[in-house]
C-alpha positions in Angstrom: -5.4 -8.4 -16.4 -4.8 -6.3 -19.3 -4.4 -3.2 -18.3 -5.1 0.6 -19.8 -2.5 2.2 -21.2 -2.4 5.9 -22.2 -0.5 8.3 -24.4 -0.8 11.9 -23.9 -3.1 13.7 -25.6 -4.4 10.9 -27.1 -7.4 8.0 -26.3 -6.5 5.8 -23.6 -6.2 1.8 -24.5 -6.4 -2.1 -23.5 -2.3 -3.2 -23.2 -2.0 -5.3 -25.9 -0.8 -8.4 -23.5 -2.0 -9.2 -19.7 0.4 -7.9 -17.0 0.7 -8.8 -13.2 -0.4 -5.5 -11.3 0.6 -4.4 -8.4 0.0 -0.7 -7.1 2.5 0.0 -3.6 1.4 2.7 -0.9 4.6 4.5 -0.1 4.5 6.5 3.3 6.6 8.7 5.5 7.1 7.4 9.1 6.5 10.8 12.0 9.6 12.2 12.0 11.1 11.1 8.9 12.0 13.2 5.4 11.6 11.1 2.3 10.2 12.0 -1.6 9.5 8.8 -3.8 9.9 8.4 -7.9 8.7 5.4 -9.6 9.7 2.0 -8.4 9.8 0.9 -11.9 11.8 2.2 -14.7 13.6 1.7 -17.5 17.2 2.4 -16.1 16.4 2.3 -12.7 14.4 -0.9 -11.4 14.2 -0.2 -7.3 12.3 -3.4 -7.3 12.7 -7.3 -7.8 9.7 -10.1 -7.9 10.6 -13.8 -7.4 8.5 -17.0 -7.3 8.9 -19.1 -4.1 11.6 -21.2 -5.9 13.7 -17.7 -6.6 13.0 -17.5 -10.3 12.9 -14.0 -11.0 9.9 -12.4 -12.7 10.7 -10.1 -15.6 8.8 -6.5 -15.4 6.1 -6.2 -18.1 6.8 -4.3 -21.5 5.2 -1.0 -22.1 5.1 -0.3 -25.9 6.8 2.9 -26.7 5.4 6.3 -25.9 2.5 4.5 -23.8 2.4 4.5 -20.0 0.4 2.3 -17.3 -2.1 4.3 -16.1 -1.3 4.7 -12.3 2.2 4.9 -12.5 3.8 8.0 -10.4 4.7 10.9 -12.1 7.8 13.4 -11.1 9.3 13.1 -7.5 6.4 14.2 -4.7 8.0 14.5 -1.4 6.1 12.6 1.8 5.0 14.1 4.7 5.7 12.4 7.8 2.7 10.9 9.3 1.0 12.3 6.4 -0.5 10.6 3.3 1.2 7.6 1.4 1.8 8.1 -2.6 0.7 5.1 -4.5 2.8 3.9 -7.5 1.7 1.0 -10.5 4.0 -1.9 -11.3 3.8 -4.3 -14.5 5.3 -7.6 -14.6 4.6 -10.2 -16.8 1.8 -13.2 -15.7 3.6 -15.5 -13.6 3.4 -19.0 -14.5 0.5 -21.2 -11.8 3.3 -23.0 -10.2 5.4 -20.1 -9.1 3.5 -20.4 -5.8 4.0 -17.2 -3.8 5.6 -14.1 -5.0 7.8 -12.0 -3.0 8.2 -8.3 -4.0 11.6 -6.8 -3.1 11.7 -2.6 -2.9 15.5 -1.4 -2.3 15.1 0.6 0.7 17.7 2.9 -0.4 14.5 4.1 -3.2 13.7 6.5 0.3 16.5 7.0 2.1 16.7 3.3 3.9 19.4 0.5 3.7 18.7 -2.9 2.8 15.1 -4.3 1.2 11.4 -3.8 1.8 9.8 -7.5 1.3 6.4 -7.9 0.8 4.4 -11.8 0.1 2.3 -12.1 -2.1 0.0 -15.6 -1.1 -0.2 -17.2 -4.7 -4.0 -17.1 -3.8 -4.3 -13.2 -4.4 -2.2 -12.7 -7.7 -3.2 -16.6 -9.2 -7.2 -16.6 -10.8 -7.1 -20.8 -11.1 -6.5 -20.9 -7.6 -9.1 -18.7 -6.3 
């Protein structure tokens, strides 16, 4: 899709390229403390996508001084048990034959060790094969 883009203060706009979207629902488990920032940033990607043959998929570009509407701003805290924050990530279109994608969050992001991994069935993200 191509998504909106906005600038502040100013008229929000198509992206000038499609981009993969995908929004993740980060939530505090009872008992735990965690806050959440953006997945994905300029200097500090928490987050990897890879076709089913491990080809990495690059993270879309954002002309400057735009922004993907949906992305998180600042650092909220979660409460436990309470309501997830939702963040937007950009990559660029996979190609048809990268099959299934698997999205990689380092768990470290909230206070975890090791990777979140989450598939993605080439059948949600791909339009020709729907």
């Amino acid at each position: 899709m191509r998504p909106i883009l906005t600038r502040d203060r100013e008229s929000d706009e198509l992206a000038p390229e499609p981009m993969l979207i995908i929004w993740v629902e980060t939530r505090c488990l009872p008992g735990g403390r965690a806050s959440v920032s953006r997945w994905q940033g300029t200097f500090n990607d928490a987050v990897e996508l890879t076709a089913a043959n491990n080809d990495k998929i690059a993270s879309a570009v954002v002309p400057d001084g735009y922004r993907l509407g949906g992305q998180l701003r600042g650092q909220p805290s979660l409460k436990p048990g309470g309501p997830g924050v939702t963040d937007t990530l950009a990559f660029k279109v996979p190609p048809s034959a990268a099959g299934n994608l698997w999205l990689k969050l380092r768990a470290n992001h909230v206070g975890e060790s090791g990777w979140f991994f989450h598939l993605i069935p080439s059948d949600v993200w791909d339009q020709k094969r729907r």
